[in-house]
N, C-alpha and C positions, 0 to 999 in steps of 0.2 A: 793509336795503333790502327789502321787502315785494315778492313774485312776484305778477303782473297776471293776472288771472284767464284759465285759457283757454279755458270754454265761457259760453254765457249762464248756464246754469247756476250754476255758479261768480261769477258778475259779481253775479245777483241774492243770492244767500246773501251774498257779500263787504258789500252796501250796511248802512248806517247806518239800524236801524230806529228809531231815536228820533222821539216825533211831534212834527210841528211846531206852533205854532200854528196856529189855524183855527178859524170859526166853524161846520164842518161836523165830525158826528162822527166821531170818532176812530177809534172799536171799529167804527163801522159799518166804514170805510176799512181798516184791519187787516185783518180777516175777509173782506172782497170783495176785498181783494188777497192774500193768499192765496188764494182759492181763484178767481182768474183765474191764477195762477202754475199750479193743476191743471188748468184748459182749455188753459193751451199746454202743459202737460207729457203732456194727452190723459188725465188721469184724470179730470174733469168735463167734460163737454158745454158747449157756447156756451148751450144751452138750458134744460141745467137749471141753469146759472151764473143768468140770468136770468129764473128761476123762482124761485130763493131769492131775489132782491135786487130783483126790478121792484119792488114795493110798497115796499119801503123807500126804494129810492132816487125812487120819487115822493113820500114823505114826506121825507124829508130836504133835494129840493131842489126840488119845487115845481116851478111852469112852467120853471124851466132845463133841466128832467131830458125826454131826447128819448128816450125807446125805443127801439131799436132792430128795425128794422122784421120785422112780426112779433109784436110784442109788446103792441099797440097796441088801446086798447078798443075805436075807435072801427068 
């Protein structure tokens, strides 16, 4: 019988990083989720989280991709 994780911590290291299919990339989606796991763990900023990824992630998804306000050319 396998022990249930007892902090968030522990819950996200436990999950199954295998990627699934998807038309959107992979390695992008890897790399921005790490390193949103260091924005909540307070070792990256919300800011400079998207300062590495604004431009990618308007490349990657186009009109879907909503900024987050703040981040906005307009």
């Amino acid at each position: 019988m396998s022990q249930q994780p007892d902090t968030p911590h522990e819950l996200l290291d436990s999950l199954d990083r295998t990627p699934v299919e998807s038309a959107y990339d992979q390695e992008l989606a890897q790399f921005a989720g790490e390193d949103a796991r260091k924005v909540w763990k307070g070792e990256l900023t919300r800011e400079e989280f998207f300062e590495l990824y604004d431009e990618q992630f308007r490349e990657e998804f186009g009109d879907d991709y909503v900024p987050p306000e703040g981040f906005t050319d307009d």
